[in-house]
C-alpha positions as CSV (number, residue, x, y, z in Angstrom):
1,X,129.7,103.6,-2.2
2,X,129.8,100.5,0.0
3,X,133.3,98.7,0.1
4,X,132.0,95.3,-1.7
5,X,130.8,97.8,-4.4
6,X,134.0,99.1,-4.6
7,X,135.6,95.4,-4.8
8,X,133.2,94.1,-7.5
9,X,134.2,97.2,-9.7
10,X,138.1,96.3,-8.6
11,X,137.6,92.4,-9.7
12,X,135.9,93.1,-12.8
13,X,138.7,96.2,-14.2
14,X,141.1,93.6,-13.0
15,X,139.6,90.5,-15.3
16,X,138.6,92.6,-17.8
17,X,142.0,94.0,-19.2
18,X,144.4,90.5,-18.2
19,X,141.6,89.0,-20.1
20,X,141.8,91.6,-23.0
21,X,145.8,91.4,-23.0
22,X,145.6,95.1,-24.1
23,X,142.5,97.8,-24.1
24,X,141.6,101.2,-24.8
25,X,139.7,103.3,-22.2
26,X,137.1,103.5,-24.5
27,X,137.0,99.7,-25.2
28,X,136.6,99.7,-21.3
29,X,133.6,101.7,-21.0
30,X,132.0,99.8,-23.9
31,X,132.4,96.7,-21.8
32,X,131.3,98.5,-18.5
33,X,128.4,99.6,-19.9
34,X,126.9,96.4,-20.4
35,X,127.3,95.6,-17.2
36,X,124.1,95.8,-14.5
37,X,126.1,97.4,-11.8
38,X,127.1,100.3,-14.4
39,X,123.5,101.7,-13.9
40,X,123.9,103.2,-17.4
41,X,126.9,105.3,-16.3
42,X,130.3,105.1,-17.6
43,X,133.3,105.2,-15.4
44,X,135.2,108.7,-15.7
45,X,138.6,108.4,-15.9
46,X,139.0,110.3,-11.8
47,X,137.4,106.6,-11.1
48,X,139.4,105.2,-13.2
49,X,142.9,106.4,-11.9
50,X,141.4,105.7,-8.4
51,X,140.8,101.9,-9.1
52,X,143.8,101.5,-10.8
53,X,145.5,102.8,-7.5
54,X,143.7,100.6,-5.6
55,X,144.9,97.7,-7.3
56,X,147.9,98.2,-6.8
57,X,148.1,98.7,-3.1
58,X,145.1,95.5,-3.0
59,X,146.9,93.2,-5.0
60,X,150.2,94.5,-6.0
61,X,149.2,94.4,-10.0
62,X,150.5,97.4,-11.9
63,X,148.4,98.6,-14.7
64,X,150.4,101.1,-16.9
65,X,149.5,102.5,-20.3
66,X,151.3,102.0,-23.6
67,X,151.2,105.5,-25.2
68,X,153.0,104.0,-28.3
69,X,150.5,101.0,-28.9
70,X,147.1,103.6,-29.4
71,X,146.8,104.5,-25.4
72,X,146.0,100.9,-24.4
73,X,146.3,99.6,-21.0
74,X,148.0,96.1,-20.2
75,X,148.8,94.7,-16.5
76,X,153.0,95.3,-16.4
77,X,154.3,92.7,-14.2
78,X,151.8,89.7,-15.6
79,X,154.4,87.5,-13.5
80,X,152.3,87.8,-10.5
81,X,149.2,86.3,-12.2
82,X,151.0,82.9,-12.6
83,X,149.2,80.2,-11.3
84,X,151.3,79.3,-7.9
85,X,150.8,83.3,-6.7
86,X,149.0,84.6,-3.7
87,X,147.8,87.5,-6.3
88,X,146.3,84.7,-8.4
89,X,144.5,83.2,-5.8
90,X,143.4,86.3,-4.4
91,X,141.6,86.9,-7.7
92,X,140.2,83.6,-8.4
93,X,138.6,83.3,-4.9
94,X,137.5,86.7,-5.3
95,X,136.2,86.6,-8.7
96,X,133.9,83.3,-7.8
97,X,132.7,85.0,-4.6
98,X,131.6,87.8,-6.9
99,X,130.0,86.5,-9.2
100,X,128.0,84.2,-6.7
101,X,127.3,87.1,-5.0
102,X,125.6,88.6,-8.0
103,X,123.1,85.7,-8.9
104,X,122.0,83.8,-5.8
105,X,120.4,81.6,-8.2
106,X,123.9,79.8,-8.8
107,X,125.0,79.3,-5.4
108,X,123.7,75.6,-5.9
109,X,125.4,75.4,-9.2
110,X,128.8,76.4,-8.1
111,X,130.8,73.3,-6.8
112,X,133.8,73.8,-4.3
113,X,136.5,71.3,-3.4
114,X,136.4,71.0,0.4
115,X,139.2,72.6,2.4
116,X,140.0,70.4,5.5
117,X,140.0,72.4,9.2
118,X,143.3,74.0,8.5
119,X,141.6,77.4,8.0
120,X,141.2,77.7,12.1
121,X,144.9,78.4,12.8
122,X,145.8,80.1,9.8
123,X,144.8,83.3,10.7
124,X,146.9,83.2,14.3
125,X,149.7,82.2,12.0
126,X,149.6,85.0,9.9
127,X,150.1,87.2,12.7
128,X,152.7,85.0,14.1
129,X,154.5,85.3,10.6
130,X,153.8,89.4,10.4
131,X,155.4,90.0,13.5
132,X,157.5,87.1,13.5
133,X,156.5,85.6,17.1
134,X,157.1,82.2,17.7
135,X,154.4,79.9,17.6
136,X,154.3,76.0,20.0
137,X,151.3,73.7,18.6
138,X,150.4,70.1,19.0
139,X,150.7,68.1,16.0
140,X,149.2,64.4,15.1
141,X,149.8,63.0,12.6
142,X,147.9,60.4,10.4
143,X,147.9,57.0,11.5
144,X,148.9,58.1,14.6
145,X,146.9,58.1,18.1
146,X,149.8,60.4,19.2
147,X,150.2,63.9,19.6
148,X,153.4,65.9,20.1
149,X,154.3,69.3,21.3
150,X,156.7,71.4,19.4
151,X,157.7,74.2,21.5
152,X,159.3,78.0,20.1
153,X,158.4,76.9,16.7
154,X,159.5,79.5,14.1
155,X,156.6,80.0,11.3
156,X,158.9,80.7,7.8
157,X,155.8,80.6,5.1
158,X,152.7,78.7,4.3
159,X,152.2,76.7,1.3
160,X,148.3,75.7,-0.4
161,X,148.9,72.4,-2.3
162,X,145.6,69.9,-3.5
163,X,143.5,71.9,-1.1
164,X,145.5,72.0,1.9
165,X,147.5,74.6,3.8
166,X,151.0,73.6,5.0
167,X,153.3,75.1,7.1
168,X,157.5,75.8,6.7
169,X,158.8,76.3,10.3
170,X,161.7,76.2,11.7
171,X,162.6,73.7,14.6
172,X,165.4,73.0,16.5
173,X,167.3,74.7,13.9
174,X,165.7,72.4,11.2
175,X,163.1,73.5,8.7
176,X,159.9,71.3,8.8
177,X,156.5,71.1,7.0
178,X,153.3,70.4,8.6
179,X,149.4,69.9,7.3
180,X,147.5,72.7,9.2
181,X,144.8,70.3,9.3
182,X,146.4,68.1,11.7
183,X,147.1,70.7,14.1
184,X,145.4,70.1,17.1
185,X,146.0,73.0,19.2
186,X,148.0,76.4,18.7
187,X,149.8,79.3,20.6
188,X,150.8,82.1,19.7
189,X,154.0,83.1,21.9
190,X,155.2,86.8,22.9
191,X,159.1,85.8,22.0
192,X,160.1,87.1,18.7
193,X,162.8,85.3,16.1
194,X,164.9,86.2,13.9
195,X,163.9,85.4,9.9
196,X,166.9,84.5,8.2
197,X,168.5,87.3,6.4
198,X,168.6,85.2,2.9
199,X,165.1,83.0,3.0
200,X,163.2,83.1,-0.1
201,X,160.0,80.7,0.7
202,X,159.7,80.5,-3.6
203,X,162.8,79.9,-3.7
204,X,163.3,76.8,-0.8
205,X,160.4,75.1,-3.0
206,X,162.0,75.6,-6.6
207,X,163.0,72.4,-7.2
208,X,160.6,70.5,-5.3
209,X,157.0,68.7,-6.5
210,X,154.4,69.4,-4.2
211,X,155.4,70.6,-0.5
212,X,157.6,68.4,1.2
213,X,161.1,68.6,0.8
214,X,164.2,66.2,0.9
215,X,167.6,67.6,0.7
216,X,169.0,63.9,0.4
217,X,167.1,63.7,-3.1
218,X,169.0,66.2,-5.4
219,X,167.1,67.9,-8.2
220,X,167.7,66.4,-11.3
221,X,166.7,66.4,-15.3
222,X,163.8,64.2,-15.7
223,X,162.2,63.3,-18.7
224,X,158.6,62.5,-19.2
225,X,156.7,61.2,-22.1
226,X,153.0,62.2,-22.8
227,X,150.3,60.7,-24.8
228,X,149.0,62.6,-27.3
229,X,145.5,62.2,-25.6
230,X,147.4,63.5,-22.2
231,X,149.7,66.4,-24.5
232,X,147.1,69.5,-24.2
233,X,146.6,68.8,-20.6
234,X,150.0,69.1,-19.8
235,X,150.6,71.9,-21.9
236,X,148.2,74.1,-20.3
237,X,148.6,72.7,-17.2
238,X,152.2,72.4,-16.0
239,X,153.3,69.5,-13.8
240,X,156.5,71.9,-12.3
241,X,157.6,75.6,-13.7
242,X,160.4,73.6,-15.3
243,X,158.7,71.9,-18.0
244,X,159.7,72.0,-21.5
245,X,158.8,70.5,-24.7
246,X,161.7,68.6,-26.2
247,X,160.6,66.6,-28.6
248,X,156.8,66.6,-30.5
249,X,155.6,64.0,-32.7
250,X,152.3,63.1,-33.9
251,X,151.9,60.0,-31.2
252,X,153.5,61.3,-28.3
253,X,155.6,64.4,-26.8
254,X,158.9,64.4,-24.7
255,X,158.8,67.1,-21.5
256,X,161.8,67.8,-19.2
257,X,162.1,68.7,-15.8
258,X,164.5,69.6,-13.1
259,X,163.4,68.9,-9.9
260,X,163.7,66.1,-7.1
261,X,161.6,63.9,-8.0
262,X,159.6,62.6,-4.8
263,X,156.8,60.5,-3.9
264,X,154.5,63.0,-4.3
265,X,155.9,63.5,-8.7
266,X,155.7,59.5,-8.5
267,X,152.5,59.6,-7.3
268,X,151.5,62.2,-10.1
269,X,152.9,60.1,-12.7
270,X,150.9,56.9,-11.4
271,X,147.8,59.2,-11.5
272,X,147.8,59.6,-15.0
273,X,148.4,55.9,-16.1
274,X,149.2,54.9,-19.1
275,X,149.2,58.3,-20.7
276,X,152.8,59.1,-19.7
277,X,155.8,57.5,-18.4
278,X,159.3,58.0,-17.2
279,X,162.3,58.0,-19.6
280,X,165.2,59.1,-17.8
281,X,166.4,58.9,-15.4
282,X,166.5,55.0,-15.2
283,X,166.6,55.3,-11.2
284,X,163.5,56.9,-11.2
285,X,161.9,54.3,-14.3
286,X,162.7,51.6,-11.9
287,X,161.0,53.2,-8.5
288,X,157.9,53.6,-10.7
289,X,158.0,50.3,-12.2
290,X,158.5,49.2,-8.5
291,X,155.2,51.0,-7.7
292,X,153.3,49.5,-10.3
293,X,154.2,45.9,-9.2
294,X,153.4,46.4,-6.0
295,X,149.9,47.9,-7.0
296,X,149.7,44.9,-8.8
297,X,149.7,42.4,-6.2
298,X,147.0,43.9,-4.2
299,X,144.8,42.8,-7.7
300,X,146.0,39.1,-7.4
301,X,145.2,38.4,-3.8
């Protein structure tokens, strides 16, 4: 069997039982067998075992079986399927590819955000980041004619936010982010660094919105109300890991974060309008207000 067989049948195991919560083998099999690339023939449970291996090594999901709970089989560490993972995306960009794949009639009914030129360098810095080489690039930045060299650049991580890839590296002893789409040129150098011992790349963002960073903005509670129109959106749709519901009434509900709130979580909040608004802290009210005013005057030129 041809390796992109072996995928689709890896996707589709993999969808079918995080969509399921819980499932029997049998249930499996009944679902298999309406499928076209089943031919008719139900998966034996050799296959089974194998593909479950598989994804494991693939994607570093662990399917396990609850003996107590009638022999069903669940995904174990579910944690890896939230939204921000590289497991997540792995499956989502696989799944659409799939299923495209399966019915070229969709292909033109399938609609993609663009991804800006970042792509060419990011597999170079992969390998820079695998092996831990350092990296010099030129860099230009937007509303700049400028470019400028950065020299025995350390790559840390790499970070996809709104359709862009971004880059933690380490500079002069400084950590800095840059958009991989405004990278101009890129070498990859034979030197090697040294990762620091205690870096956790989830861990530098935790408290951040978005990707960039600023260590002279402390995270702090915030609280956000949300329109009732705007509620279920946020609910199923996060604006940071931190969120919580404090307060719910029938008009409006109260969220709180902790985070630093930068221009990118000001610019988020502006994006939604009137349907939510800042309550605390009142340093952070008054940049917004101060936003909206100045938005303001462009209208009454």
């Amino acid at each position: 069997m041809k390796t992109p067989e072996l995928f689709k049948e890896y996707i589709w195991l993999l969808n079918t039982i995080h969509q399921a919560g819980k499932i029997t083998f049998a249930a499996i099999n009944k679902k298999w067998l309406r499928m076209e690339m089943s031919c008719g023939v139900e998966i034996s449970r050799t296959t089974f075992n194998r593909h479950k291996d598989a994804i494991e090594d693939i994607f570093g999901i662990i399917i396990e079986c609850d003996k107590k709970d009638g022999y069903k089989y669940y995904i174990a560490n579910k944690s890896v399927l939230r939204e921000d993972t590289i497991q997540n995306w792995m499956l989502s960009s696989l799944t659409v590819h799939t299923a495209v794949q399966e019915g070229v009639s969709l292909q033109k009914r399938i609609l993609l955000e663009s991804i800006p030129s970042g792509y060419k360098y990011l597999q170079s810095i992969l390998e820079a980041m695998k092996t831990n080489l350092r990296i010099t690039f030129t860099y230009q930045k937007y509303n700049e004619a400028e470019t400028k060299k950065y020299s025995d650049a350390e790559p840390y991580c790499l970070k996809l936010y709104k359709q862009r890839w971004y880059m933690l590296v380490k500079v002069k002893q400084q950590f800095r982010i840059f958009s991989l789409d405004r990278i101009k040129h890129l070498e990859v150098l034979a030197q090697t660094f040294q990762l620091e011992k205690d870096f956790d790349a989830e861990e530098y963002f935790h408290n951040n919105y978005g990707v960039f960073r600023d260590d002279t903005m402390p995270p702090q509670e915030v609280t956000i109300r949300v329109s009732k129109s705007e509620r279920p959106y946020i609910r199923d749709l996060p604006l940071h890991h931190s969120q919580k519901e404090i307060v719910t009434t029938d008009e409006y509900s109260d969220f709180s974060y902790y985070l630093s709130p930068s221009d990118d979580f000001i610019g988020e909040i502006l994006r939604k309008k009137d349907r939510l608004y800042v309550i605390s802290p009142i340093e952070l009210r008054e940049k917004v207000l101060k936003s909206i005013k100045e938005m303001a005057k462009n209208y009454e030129k």
